[in-house]
C-alpha positions as CSV (number, residue, x, y, z in Angstrom):
1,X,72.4,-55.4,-178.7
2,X,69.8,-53.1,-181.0
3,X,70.5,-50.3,-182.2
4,X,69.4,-47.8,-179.3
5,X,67.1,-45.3,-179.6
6,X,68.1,-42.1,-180.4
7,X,65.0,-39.7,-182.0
8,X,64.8,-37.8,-185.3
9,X,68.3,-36.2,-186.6
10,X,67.7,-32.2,-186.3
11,X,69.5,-29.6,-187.8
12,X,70.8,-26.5,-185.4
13,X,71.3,-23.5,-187.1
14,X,73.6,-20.8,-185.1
15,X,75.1,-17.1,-185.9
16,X,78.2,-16.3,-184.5
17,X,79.5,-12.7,-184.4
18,X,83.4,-12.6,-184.7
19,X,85.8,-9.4,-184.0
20,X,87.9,-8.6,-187.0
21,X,86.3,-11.6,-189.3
22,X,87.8,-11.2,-192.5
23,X,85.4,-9.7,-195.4
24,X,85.4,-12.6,-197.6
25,X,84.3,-14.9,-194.4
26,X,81.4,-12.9,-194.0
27,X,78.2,-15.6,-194.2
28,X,80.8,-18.5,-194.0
29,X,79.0,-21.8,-193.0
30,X,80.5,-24.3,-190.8
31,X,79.0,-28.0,-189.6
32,X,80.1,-29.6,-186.9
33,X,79.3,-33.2,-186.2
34,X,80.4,-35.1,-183.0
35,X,80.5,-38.1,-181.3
36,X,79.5,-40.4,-183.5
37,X,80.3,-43.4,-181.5
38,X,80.2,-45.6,-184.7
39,X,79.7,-49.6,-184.2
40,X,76.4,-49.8,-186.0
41,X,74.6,-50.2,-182.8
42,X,75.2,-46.5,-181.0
43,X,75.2,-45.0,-184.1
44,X,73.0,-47.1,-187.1
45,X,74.5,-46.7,-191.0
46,X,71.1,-45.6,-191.5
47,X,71.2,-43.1,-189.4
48,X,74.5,-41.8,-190.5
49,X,73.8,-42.1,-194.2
50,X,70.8,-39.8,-193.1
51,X,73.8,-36.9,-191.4
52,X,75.8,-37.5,-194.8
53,X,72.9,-36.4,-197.1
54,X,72.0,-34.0,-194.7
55,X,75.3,-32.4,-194.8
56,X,75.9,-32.4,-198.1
57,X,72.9,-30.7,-198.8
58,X,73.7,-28.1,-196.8
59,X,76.5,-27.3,-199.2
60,X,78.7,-26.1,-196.1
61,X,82.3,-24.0,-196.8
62,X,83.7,-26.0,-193.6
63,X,83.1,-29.2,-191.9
64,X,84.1,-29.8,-188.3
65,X,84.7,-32.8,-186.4
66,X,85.1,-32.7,-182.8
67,X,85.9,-36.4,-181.9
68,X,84.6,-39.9,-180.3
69,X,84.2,-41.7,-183.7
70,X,84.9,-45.0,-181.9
71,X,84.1,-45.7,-178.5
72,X,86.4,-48.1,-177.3
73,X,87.8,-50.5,-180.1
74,X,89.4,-48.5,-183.0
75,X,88.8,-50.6,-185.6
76,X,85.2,-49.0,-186.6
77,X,87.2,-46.2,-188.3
78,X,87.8,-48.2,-191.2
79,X,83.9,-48.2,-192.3
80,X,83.7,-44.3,-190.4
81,X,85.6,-43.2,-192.6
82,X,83.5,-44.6,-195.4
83,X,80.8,-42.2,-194.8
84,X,83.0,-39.3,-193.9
85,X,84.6,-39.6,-197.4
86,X,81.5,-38.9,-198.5
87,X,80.9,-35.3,-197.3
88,X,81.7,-32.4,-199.5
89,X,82.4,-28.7,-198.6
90,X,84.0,-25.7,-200.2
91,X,87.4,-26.2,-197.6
92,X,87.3,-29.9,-196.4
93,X,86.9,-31.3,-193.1
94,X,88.9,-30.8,-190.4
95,X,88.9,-32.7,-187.4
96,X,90.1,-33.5,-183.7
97,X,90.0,-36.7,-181.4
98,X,88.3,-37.5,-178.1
99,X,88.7,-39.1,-175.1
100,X,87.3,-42.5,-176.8
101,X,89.6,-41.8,-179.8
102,X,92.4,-42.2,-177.0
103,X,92.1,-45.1,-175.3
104,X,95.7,-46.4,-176.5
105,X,98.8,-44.9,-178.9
106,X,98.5,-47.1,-181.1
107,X,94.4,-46.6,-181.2
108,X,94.7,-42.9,-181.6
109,X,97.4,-43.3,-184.1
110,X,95.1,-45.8,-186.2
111,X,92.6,-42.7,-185.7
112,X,94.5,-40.0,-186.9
113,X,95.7,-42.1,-189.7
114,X,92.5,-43.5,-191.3
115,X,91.0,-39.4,-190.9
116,X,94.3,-38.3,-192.8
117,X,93.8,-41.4,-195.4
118,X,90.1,-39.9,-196.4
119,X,91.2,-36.5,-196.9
120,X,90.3,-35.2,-193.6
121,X,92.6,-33.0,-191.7
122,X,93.0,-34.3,-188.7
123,X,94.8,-32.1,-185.7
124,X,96.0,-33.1,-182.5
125,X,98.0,-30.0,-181.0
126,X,98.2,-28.4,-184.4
127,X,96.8,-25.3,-186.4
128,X,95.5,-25.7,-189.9
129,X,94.3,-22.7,-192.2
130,X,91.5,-23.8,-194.5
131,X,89.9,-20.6,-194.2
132,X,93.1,-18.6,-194.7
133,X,95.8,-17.4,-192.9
134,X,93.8,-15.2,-191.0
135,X,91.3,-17.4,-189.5
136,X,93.3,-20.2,-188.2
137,X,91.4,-23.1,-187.0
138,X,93.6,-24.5,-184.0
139,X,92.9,-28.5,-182.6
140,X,93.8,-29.4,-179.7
141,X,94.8,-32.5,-178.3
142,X,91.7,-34.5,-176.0
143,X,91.9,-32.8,-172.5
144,X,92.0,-35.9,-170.5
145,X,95.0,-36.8,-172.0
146,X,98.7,-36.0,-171.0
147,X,99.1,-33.8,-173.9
148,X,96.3,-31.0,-173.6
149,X,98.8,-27.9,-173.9
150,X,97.0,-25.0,-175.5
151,X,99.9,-22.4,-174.5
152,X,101.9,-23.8,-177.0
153,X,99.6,-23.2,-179.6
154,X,97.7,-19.9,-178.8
155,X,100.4,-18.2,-177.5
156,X,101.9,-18.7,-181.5
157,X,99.3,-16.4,-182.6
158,X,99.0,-12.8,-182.9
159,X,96.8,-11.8,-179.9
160,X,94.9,-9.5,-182.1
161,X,94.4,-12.6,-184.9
162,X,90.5,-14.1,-184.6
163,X,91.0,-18.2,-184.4
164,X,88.6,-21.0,-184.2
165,X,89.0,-23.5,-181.5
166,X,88.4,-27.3,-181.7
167,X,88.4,-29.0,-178.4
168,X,86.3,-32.2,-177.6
169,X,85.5,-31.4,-174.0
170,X,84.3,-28.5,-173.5
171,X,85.4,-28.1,-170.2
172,X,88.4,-27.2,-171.8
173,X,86.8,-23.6,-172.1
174,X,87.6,-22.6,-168.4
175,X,91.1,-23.0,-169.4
176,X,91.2,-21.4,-172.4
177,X,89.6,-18.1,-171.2
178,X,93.4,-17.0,-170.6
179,X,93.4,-16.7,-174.3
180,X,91.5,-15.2,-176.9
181,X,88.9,-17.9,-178.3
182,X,86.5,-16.3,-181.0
183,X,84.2,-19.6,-181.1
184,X,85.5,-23.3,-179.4
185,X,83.8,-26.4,-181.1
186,X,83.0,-29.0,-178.6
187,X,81.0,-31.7,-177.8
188,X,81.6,-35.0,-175.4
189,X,78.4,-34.5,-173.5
190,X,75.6,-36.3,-175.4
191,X,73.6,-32.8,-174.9
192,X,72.8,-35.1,-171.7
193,X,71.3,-37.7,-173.5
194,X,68.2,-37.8,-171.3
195,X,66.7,-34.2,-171.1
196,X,63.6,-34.0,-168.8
197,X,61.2,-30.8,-169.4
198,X,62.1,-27.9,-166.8
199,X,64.7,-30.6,-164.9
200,X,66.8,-30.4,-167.8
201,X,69.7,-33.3,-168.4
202,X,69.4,-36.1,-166.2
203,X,73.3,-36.7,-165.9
204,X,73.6,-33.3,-164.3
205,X,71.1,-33.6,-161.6
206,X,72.5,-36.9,-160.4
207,X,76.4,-35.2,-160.7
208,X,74.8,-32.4,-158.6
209,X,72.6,-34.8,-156.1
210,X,74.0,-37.7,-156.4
211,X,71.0,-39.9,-156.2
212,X,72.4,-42.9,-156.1
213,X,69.1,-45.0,-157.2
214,X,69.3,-43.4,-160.3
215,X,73.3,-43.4,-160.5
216,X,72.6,-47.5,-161.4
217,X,71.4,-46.9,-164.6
218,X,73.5,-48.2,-167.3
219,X,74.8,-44.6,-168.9
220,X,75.3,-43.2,-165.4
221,X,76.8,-45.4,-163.0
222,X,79.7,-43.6,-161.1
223,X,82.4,-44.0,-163.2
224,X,80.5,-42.7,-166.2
225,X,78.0,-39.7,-165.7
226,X,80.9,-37.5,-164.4
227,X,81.2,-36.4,-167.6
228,X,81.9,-32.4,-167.2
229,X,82.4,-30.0,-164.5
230,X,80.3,-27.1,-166.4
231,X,76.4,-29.1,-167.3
232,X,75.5,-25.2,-167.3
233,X,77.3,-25.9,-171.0
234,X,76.0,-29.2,-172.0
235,X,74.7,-27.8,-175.4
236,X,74.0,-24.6,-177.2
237,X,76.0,-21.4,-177.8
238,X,77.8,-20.1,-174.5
239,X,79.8,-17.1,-173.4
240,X,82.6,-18.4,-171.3
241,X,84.2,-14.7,-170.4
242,X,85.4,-13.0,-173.5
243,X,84.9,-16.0,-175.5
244,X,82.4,-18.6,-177.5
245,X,81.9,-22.1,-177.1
246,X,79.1,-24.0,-179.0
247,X,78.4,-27.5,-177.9
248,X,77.6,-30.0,-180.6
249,X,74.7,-32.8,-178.6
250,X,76.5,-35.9,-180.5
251,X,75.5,-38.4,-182.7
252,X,75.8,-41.2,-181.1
253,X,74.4,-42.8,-177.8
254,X,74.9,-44.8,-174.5
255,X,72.2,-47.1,-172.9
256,X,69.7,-46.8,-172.5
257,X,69.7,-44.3,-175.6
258,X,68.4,-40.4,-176.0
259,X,65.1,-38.8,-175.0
260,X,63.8,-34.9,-175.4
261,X,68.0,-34.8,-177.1
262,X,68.2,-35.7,-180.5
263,X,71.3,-36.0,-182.3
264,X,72.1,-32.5,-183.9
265,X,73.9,-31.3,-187.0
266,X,75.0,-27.8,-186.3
267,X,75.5,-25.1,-188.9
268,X,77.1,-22.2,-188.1
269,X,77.6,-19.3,-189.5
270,X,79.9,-16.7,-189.3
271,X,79.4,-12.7,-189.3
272,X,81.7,-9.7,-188.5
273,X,81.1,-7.9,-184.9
274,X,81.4,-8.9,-182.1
């Protein structure tokens, strides 16, 4: 197969206003990458050389990963993680899995442990604190699996404590408005991979529809294109109640590849308020 195609690599800038952000976080930059989908053929070396440069100059204080490095075989993590070695920020990279990154134990395992090899810190169910103790940055396990149990780790926290949120699917917001969320990472959606002007994504109006003509494409046949409940949150900065979820478009791509939704970078960057 060649590579698919996927359009120019763009960098989304975003300023999030967070209640109680410590002083020193003031201006702190973030970027998140996601779904990278890495085989060489959904997502090119060239390509992600191109998001390595990028991101390194960019000179970020945190970098983000919210899952889907492989999409089915594991075993592309060994040259992933290559590249992700690569990246430099002021607090490392931190990092959670997807519903790709799960197919099997012993895949996600593989996963977790080639991340964790590079230097990355790599969270399933578990809170880390490169920012600081108070900034936690909480990962959650993928939300399709068994083991999606956010009580556990949100209700460990001081209500009144501001935390970050990494969570693959960003469905996962709906659920986590019972608890205080100051801004969830997410991607899993491709941005929708096929955007249409004023139609918007594709995937969504067949979900909606379900025109079944257009259900036979390759990315969208029935057992694929129900991707999310919530396409009103397939990319962009969202207010999901009280809380924050940006959605990171991806990196990587399905057949028959991406038009009017280029992969995406994302910096954010953090301010007090609120």
């Amino acid at each position: 197969m060649r590579p698919l195609l996927t359009g120019p690599l763009t960098v989304e800038t975003v300023t999030v206003s967070i209640h109680d952000l410590p002083q020193r976080l003031e201006g702190c930059r973030i970027v998140q990458l996601s779904d990278f989908h890495y085989d060489g053929q959904r997502l090119s070396p060239r390509l992600l050389q191109q998001v390595v440069d990028r991101v390194n100059e960019l000179a970020p204080d945190l970098i983000a990963l919210t899952g889907d490095y492989v999409t089915r075989d594991p075993t592309p993590i060994f040259e992933l993680v290559t590249y992700l070695s690569q990246m430099k920020s002021r607090f490392g990279t931190v990092a959670v899995l997807g519903n790709h990154d799960n197919v099997t134990l012993e895949g996600r395992k593989t996963i977790l442990r080639s991340l964790q090899q590079a230097g990355i810190c790599a969270l399933w169910n578990d809170i880390a604190y490169p920012l600081g103790d108070d900034l936690p940055v909480v990962g959650l396990a993928d939300f399709w699996s068994r083991e999606f149990h956010p009580a556990l780790l949100l209700n460990s926290l001081p209500p009144a404590q501001p935390r970050l949120v990494l969570s693959h699917n960003p469905d996962t917001a709906e659920r986590l408005a019972a608890w205080r969320v100051d801004l969830q990472l997410s991607g899993h959606t491709h941005g929708g991979q096929i955007v249409l002007p004023i139609i918007g994504p594709v995937a969504a109006l067949i979900q909606s529809s379900r025109l079944s003509v257009l259900a036979k494409l390759p990315y969208l046949k029935r057992n694929r294109f129900k991707v999310v409940r919530h396409w009103e949150w397939v990319s962009g900065l969202h207010r999901v109640g009280q809380n924050q979820l940006y959605v990171n478009r991806g990196l990587g791509s399905y057949a028959p590849g991406r038009w009017g939704c280029p992969p995406e970078v994302t910096v954010v960057e953090l301010v007090g308020g609120g």
